[in-house]
Structures are given as C-alpha cells and as structure tokens.
C-alpha positions as CSV (number, residue, x, y, z in Angstrom):
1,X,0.0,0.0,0.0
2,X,1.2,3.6,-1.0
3,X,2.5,5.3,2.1
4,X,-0.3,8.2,0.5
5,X,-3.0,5.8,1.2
6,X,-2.0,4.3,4.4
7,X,-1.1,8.1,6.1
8,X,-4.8,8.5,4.4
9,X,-6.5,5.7,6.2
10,X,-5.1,6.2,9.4
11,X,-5.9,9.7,9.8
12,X,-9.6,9.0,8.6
13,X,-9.1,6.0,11.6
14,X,-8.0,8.5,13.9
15,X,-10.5,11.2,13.4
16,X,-13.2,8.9,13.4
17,X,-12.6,6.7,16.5
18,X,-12.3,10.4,18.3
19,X,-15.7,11.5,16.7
20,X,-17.1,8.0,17.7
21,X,-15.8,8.1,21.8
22,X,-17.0,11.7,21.5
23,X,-20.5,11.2,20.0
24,X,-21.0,8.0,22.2
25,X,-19.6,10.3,25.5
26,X,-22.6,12.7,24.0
27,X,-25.4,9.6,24.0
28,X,-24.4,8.2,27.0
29,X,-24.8,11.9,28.8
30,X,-28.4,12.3,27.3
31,X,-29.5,9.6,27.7
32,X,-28.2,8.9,31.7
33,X,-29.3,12.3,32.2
34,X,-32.9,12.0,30.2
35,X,-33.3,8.3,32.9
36,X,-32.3,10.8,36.6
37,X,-34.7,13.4,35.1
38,X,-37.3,10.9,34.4
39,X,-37.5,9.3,37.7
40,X,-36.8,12.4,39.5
41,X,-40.3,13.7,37.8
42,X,-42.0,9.6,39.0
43,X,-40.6,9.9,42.6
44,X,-41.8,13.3,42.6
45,X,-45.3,11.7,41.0
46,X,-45.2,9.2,43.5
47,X,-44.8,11.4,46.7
48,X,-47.2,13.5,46.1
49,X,-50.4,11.1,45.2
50,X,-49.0,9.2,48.2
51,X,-49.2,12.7,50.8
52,X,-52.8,13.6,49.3
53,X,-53.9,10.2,49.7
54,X,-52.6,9.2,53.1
55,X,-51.7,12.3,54.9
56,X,-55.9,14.6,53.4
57,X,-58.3,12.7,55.3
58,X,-60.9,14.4,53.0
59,X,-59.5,13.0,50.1
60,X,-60.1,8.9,49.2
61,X,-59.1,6.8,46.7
62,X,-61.8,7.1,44.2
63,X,-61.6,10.8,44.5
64,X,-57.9,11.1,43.9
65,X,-58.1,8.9,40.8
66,X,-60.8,11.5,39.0
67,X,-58.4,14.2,40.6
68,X,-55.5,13.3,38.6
69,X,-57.8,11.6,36.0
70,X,-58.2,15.5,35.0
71,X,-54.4,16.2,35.8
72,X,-53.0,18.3,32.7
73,X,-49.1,17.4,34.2
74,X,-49.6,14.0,34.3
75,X,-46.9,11.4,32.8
76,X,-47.7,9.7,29.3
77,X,-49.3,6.3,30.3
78,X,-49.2,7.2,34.3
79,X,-49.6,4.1,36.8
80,X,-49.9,4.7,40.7
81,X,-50.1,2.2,42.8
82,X,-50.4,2.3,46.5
83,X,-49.9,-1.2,48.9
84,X,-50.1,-0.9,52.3
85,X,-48.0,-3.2,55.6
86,X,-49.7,-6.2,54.5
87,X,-49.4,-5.4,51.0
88,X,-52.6,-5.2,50.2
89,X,-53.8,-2.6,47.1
90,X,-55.1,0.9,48.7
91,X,-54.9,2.8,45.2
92,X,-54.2,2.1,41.7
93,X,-54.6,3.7,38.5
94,X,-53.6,0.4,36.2
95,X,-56.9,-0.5,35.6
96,X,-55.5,-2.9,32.9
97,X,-53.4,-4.6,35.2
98,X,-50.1,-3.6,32.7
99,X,-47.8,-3.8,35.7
100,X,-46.8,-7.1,37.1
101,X,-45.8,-5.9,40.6
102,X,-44.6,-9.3,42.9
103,X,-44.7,-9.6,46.3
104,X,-41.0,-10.4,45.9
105,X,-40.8,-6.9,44.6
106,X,-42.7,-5.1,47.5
107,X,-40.4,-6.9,50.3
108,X,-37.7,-5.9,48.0
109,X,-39.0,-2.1,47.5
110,X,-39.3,-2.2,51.8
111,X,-35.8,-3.3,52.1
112,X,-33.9,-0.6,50.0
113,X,-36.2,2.2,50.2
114,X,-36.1,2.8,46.2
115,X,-36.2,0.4,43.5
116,X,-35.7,0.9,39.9
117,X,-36.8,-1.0,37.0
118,X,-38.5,-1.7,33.6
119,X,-41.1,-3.2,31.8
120,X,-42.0,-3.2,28.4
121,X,-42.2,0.9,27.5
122,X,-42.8,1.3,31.7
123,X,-39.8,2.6,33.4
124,X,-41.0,2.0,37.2
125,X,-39.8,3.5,40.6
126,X,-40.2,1.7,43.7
127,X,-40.6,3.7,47.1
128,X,-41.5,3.2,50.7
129,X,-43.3,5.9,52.3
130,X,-43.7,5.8,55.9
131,X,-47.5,7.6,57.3
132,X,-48.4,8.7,60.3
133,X,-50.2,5.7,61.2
134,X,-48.9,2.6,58.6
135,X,-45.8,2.2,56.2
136,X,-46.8,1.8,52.3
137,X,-45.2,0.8,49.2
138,X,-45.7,3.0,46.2
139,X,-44.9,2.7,42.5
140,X,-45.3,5.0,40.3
141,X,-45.1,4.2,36.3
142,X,-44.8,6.2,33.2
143,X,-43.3,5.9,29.2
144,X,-40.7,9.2,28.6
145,X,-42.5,9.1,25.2
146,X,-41.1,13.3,24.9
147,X,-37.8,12.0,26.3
148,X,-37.2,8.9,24.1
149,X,-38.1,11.1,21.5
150,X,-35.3,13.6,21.8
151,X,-33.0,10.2,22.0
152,X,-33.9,9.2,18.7
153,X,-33.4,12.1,17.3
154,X,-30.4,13.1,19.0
155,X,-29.3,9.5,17.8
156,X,-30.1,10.6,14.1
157,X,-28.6,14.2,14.6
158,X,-24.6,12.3,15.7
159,X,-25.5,9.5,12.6
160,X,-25.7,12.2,10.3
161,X,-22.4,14.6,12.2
162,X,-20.6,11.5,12.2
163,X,-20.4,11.2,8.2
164,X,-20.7,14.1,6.9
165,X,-17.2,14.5,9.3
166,X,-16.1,11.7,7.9
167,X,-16.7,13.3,4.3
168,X,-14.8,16.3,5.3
169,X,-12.2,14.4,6.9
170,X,-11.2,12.8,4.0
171,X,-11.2,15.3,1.4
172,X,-9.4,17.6,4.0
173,X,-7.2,14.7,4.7
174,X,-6.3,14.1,1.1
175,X,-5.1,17.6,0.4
176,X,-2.9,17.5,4.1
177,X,-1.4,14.2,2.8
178,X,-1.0,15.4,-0.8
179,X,0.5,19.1,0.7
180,X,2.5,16.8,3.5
181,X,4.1,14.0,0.9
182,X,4.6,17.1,-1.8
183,X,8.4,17.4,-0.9
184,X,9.1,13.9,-0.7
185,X,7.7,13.4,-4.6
186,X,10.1,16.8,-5.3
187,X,13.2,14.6,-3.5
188,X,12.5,11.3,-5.3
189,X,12.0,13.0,-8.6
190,X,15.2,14.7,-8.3
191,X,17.0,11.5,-7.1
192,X,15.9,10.2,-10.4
193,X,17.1,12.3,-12.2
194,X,20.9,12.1,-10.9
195,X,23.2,9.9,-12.8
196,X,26.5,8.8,-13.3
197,X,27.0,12.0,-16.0
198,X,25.4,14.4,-13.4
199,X,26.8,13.2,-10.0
200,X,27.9,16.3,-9.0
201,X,24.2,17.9,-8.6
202,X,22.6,18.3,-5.5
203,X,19.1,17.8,-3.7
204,X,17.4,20.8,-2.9
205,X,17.2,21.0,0.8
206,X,14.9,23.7,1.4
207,X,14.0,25.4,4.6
208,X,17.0,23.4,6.1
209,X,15.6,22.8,9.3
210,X,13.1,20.4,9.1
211,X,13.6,16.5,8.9
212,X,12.8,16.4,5.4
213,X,15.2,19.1,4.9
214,X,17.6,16.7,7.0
215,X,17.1,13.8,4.5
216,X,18.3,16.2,1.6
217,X,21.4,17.1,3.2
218,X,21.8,13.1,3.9
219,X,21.2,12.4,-0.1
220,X,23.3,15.3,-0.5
221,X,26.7,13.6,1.7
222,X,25.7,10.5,-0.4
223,X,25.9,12.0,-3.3
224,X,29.1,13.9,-2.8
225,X,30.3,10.3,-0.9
226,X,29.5,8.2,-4.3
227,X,31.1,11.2,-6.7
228,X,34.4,11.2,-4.9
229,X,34.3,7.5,-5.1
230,X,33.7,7.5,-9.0
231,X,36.6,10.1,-9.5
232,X,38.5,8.2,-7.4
233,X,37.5,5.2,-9.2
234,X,38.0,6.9,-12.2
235,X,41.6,8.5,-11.5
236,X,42.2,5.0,-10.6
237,X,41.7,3.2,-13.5
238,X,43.5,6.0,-15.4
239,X,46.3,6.0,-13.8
240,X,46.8,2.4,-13.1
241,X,46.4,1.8,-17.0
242,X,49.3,4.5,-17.1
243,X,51.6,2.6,-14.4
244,X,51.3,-0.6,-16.3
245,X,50.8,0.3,-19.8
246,X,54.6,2.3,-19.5
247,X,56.8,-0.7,-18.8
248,X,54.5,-3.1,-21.5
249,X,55.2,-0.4,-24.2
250,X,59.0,0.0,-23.1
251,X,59.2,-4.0,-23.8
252,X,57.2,-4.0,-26.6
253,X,59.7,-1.5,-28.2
254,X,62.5,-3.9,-27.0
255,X,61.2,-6.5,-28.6
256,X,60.5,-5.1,-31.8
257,X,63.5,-3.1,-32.2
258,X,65.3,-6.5,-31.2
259,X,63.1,-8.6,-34.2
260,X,64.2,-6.1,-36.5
261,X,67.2,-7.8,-37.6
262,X,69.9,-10.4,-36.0
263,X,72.2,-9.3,-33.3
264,X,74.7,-9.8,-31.5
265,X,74.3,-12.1,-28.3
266,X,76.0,-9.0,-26.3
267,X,72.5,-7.0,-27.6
268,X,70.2,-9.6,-27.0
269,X,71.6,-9.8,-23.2
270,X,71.2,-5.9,-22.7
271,X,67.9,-6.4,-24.0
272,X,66.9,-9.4,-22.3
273,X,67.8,-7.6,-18.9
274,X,65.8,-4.4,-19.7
275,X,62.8,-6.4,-20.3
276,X,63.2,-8.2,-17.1
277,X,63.7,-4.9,-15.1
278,X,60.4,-4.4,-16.9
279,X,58.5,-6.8,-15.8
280,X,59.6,-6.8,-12.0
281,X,58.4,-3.6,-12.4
282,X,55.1,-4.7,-13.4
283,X,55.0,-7.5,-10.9
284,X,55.6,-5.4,-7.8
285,X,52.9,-2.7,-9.3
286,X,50.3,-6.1,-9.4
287,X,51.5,-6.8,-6.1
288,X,50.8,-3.3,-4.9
289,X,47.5,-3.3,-6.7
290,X,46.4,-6.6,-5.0
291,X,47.5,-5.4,-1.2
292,X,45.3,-2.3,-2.3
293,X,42.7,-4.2,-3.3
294,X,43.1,-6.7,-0.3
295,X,43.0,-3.8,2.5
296,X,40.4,-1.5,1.0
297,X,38.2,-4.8,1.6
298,X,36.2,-6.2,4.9
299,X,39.7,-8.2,5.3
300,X,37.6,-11.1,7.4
301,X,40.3,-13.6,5.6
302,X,43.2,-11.7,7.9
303,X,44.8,-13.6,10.3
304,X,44.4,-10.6,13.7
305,X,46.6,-12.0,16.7
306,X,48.5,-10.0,18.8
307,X,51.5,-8.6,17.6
308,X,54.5,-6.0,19.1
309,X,55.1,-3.0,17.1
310,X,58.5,-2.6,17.9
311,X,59.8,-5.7,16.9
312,X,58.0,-4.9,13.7
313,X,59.5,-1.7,13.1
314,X,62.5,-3.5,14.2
315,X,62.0,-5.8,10.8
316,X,60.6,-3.7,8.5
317,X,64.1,-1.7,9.2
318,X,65.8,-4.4,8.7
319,X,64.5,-5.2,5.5
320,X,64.4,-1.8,4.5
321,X,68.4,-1.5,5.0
322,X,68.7,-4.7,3.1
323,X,67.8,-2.9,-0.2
324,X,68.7,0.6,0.3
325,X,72.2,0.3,2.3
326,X,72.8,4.5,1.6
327,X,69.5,4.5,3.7
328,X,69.5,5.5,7.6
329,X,66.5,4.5,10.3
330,X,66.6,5.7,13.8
331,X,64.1,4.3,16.3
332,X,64.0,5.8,19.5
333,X,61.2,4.6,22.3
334,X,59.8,7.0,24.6
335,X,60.3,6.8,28.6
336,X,56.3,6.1,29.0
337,X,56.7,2.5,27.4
338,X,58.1,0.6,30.7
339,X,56.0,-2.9,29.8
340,X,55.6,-4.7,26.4
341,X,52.0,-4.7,26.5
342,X,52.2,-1.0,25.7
343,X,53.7,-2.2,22.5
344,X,51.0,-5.1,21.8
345,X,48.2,-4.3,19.2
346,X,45.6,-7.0,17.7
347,X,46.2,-6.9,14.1
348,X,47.3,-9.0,10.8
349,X,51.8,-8.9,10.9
350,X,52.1,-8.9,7.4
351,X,49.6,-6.1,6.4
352,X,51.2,-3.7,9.7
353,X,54.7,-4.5,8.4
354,X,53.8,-3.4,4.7
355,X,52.5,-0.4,6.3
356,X,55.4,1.1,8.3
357,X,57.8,-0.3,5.8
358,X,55.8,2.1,3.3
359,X,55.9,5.1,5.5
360,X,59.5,4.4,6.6
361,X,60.8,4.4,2.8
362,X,58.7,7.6,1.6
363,X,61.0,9.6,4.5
364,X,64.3,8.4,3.3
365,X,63.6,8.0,-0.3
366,X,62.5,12.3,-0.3
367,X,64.8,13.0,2.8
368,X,67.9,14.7,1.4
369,X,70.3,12.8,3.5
370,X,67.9,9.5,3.4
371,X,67.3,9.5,7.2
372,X,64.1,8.6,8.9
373,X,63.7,9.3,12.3
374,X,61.2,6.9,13.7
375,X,59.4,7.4,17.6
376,X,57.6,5.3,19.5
377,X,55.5,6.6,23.0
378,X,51.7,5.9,23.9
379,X,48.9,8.3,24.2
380,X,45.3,7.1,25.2
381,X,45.4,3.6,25.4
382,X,47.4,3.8,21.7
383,X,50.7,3.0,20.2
384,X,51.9,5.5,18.6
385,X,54.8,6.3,15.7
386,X,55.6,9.3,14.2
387,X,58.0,9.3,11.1
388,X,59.9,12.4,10.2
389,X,62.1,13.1,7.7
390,X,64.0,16.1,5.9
391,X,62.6,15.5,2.8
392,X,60.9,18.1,-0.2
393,X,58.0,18.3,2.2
394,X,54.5,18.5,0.6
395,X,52.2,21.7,0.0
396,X,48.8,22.2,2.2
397,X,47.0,22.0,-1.4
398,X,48.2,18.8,-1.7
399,X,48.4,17.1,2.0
400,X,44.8,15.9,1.2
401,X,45.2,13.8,-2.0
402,X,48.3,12.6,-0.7
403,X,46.5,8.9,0.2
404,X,45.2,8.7,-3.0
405,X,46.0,5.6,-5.0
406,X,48.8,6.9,-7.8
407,X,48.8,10.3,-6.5
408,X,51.9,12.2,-6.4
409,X,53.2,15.6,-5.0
410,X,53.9,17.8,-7.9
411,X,57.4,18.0,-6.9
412,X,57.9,14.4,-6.5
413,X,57.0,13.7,-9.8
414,X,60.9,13.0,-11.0
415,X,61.7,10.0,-8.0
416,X,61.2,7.2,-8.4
417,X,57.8,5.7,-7.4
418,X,54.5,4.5,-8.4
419,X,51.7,6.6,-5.6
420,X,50.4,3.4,-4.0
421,X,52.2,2.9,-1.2
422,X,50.7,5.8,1.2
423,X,47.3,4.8,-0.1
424,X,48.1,1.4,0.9
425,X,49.7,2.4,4.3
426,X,46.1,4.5,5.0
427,X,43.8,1.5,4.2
428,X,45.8,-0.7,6.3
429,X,45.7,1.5,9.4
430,X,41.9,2.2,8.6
431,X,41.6,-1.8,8.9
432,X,43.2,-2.6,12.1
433,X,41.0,0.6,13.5
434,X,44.0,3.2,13.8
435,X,44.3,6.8,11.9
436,X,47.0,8.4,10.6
437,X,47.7,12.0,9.8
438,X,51.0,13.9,8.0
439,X,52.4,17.6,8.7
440,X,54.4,18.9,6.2
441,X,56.2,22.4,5.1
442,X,57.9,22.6,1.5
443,X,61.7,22.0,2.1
444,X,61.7,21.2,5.6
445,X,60.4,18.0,5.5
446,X,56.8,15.6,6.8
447,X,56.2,14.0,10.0
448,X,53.4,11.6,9.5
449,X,51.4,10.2,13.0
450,X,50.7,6.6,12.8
451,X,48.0,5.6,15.9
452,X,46.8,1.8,16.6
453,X,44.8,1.1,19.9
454,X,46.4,-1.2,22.2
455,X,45.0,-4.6,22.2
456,X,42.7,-5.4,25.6
C-alpha cells in the first residue's frame, strides 16, 4: 500500500474513533441524564399522590383517581399504585393490570427504600413511604414518550455529524497528505534524475531545518560520498592503465626493435635484462594493486593476533636497509613505554609490516640525506609512531590527495615511485582501527602520526 493511502486511512481512523468516543460520550450523557430526570419527575409523581392520599383525610381513593384523571401534568401512560403493611392494594390507577408488581418486589422495595426497573415501554420506581399511622409501598409508572423522542433524534442528529465529518475528513485529509508528501515526490523526482554523467548535482534541501530538509542534506553527503568514489575510481583506473601500460610499451619497443634484424648475443643480453627490469616492475605494481585491493576490503580472511610493534619496526628496518644500504632508520622509544603490553596491538603482521615499511621508505627516499627518524610513546590507550624526515616536504594543497592511489606531490614527480604505497599504508591503518595524519612544510620536510589502539 502507498504510504499516501495508508497516512490517508489512518488519519480517517483516527478522526473517526475520536468523533465515535465523543459522539457515544454525548449519547451516553443524554441519555443517563434524560433516565435521573425521568425518575426524579416519577418519585416526585409518587410522593405527592402518596401525601394527598394518606396524609388529606378528606380525600379517598376514588376521588384522587378522578383528581389526577383531570391532571393536565400527568406522565404519558401514568400508573400509581399504593400497597399498604400487608401489602394489600389501597390505590391504583392500572386499571388494565399492565404492571406485574410481585410480592418479591414489595419486600424488596421495603428493604432498600427505592427500587428501579423496567417493563415493556414502563420505566417503574419503587418507594417506601412511611404515614403517620402505617408504612406503604408506592410505584409510580410512566413511558418518557417526549424523552425517548429527543433520544432518537439526537441519535439521528450524531449519525448524520458523524459522516458528513467523515466526508470532510477525507477530502481535508487528502489535500494534508497530498501538501505533506509534496516534498518527498520533489526529493524522489530529483534522485531520479541524478546519474553517473550528473553526480555532481545536488538535492534541494529547502528550509534546512526540518527532517525532510535533514534527508536532503543526507542524499546530498551520499551523493558527494559516491562522486568522490567514482573520481576516485575513475583516477584509478586511469592512472593504473598508465603505471602498467609504461613498462609493457617499453618491452614491446625492446622487442621489436630486437626482431628487426639479427644481433649480437652481447645485444640480445642488454635487451633481455631491460625487459626483465620491466616486468619486475610490473610484478611489484600487481603486487601493490592486490594489497590495495586486499586492505580496502572487509579483510575477514586476515589472520588478527597479537603482535609488538616494535619488533616490527625492528624488521621492517631491517629489510628496508637490506635494499637501500645509503638509507639511515633511527628508532628511539619514549620513557612512558616501561611494559611490552604498551607495545601489543591486535592486528594482521604482514599487512602492519607493509605499512610502516611504506611510510619508513617515503621519508628516506624524499629525505635529502635518506634518514628517517622513527618514535615510539603511547597516548590514550594507543601505540603511537611518528615518522619524520627532511625530505621536499609536501604543499597544504596537496596534503589531502596525498593517500590517494597513484597520486603524487607535484614536486615528487621526478623520484622514483608508483603513488600506492601511502594509499596502501592508509587502508591498512583504517583496517586494524588506527588513523594516521601527516604535517608537512615545502623544504623542511613531513612528520606523519601513525596511531593503533592497544590490544585489551
């Protein structure tokens, strides 16, 4: 069901359950009061034929029957009936005997004083009246023909409120929904109309301060969230094609140039060797590419255990120096780490070696003298590693793209390098939980903050 429809029904529910409680609330009034008035008028009724009848000695039964015979305020259908101690009859008006009055009823009437009831159209009252020389029981009976009357109607007259509400209720309710939903149909219409071409337009969003204002802006962070994932993407794609198309047209050309003609074996060797520089080149860009891939992912396949970041740093030094042996690493620990568990984090030892081995080589590769001076203390229940170096340093335009796959600082374009490695060192960190941030001035060189909770 339409959320139009359903809003629809339940307001028309709403409404009309409160119109129903009110209009019963109403009924039940009139009518409750219409029954006190009714036998407030028969006890009244019965009082007073009781008073003339016992308490006027001049007055007997037969007279006070043509007396209120000719009484223009009698009830519609009036019955009196007067029983004495013994409960014999001493008056009565039902001639026709329409009241079946039981002795059970007369003990009854002597015992509570007041008795109420109904019979047929007869609404009866019940009272003991106490002479000055015997104790009688007297009911007096009438039909509230005027009163039922202005029931029925007043029954009609709610009937008739009651739909003709209803009516207005759900035309009025159909324009509030139709006015109320108005700016969601705007927002889906202009979700549909965003595409991959047009990513880069927004929602409008309004007044701003109401919760459908509050969805725009949330489409609107989508939005900007999904078209700085397909530049990303898009860079990507570009520039990986770049990184690998560049060493497969270098040994293309080899290889042609080589085919051209016979040469000597001395040739063919040079050759041979350019083309495998080539494609170890190519190997450790897949090999780059698939820890990208592997970190930006859920990563449930990672073996976490609990691992000591120095004795990492330790290796990924070692292995480091093994490669580059013009390159320099100082690690230096901080006072504040006086037990190894301030050292322990819960993580995967491959992926967290990758990642300081990549931030470690970045300083010394850019550091003029190829130093990188590596700290180690603890701040909020984290390990924590800066890196610092005396390298080109990187411009405050650029600091933000700097973890983006393939990216490169405009004056790093001449070293030698492919732009995955911080990217790679970022996703890593992300994974295991941790953050990382960089500081940097042009020709003074970066300090990037590496921060991994300790493990529990």
């Amino acid at each position: 069901m339409e959320i139009r429809r359903k809003l629809l029904y339940q307001f028309i529910g709403i409404v009309a359950l409160i119109l129903m409680l009110s209009s019963l609330s109403v009924y039940i009034s009139f009518s409750t009061g219409r029954k006190e008035e009714f036998y407030e008028r028969l006890g009244s009724k019965a009082k007073m034929v009781a008073q003339m009848l016992i308490e006027i000695d001049e007055i007997d039964a037969e007279l006070l029957k043509r007396i209120e015979k000719n009484n223009p305020v009698s009830l519609p259908k009036e019955k009196i009936i007067i029983y004495d101690y013994k409960g014999k009859i001493v008056y009565s008006t039902d001639d026709e005997h329409l009241l079946a009055i039981s002795p059970e009823l007369i003990t009854e009437v002597r015992l509570k004083e007041e008795v109420r009831l109904k019979q047929g159209s007869y609404e009866i009252l019940g009272q003991f009246y106490t002479g000055q020389y015997d104790r009688y029981v007297v009911f007096a009976a009438a039909t509230d023909i005027y009163g039922m009357g202005k029931i029925k109607r007043l029954r009609i007259i709610l009937l008739i409120v009651f739909v003709i509400s209803l009516f207005i209720v759900f035309l009025s309710g159909k324009i509030f929904v139709s006015r109320a939903l108005t700016p969601i149909s705007n927002i889906m219409s202009q979700v549909g109309a965003i595409g991959v071409s047009n990513l880069d337009a927004r929602i409008s969003e309004g007044n701003g301060k109401d919760e459908l204002a509050q969805l725009a802006q949330t489409f609107n962070k989508m939005l900007e969230r999904l078209e700085t994932a397909f530049k990303t993407q898009k860079n990507f794609i570009a520039n990986a094609s770049h990184e690998l198309r560049t060493p497969l047209t270098v040994i293309t050309g080899h290889l042609e140039v080589i085919l051209m003609k016979a040469r000597k074996n001395e040739e063919y060797r040079n050759t041979m060797i350019s083309v495998l520089g080539n494609i170890k080149n190519l190997n450790h860009i897949s090999n780059r590419l698939l820890q990208l891939a592997q970190a930006s992912s859920e990563f449930s396949e990672a073996d976490f255990s609990l691992i000591r970041i120095d004795e990492i740093l330790w290796q990924a030094r070692k292995d480091i120096l093994k490669m580059h042996e013009d390159y320099q690493i100082n690690i230096n620990f901080s006072e504040s780490i006086d037990d190894e568990y301030k050292l322990k984090v819960n993580g995967n030892e491959q992926l967290i070696r990758t990642a300081l081995s990549n931030i470690i080589d970045n300083g010394c590769k850019y550091s003029s003298d190829h130093t990188s001076e590596v700290s180690v203390n603890n701040e909020n229940n984290h390990v924590v590693v800066n890196f610092s170096d005396k390298g080109i340093g990187i411009s405050e335009e650029e600091l933000k793209m700097i973890f983006q796959p393939f990216y490169r600082a405009s004056n790093a374009i001449g070293t030698k390098g492919h732009g995955i490695g911080l990217s790679l060192a970022e996703k890593i960190i992300m994974l295991h939980k941790g953050n990382i941030t960089v500081k940097s001035e042009i020709m003074k060189g970066s300090t990037f903050k590496l921060s991994l909770p300790l493990s529990a």
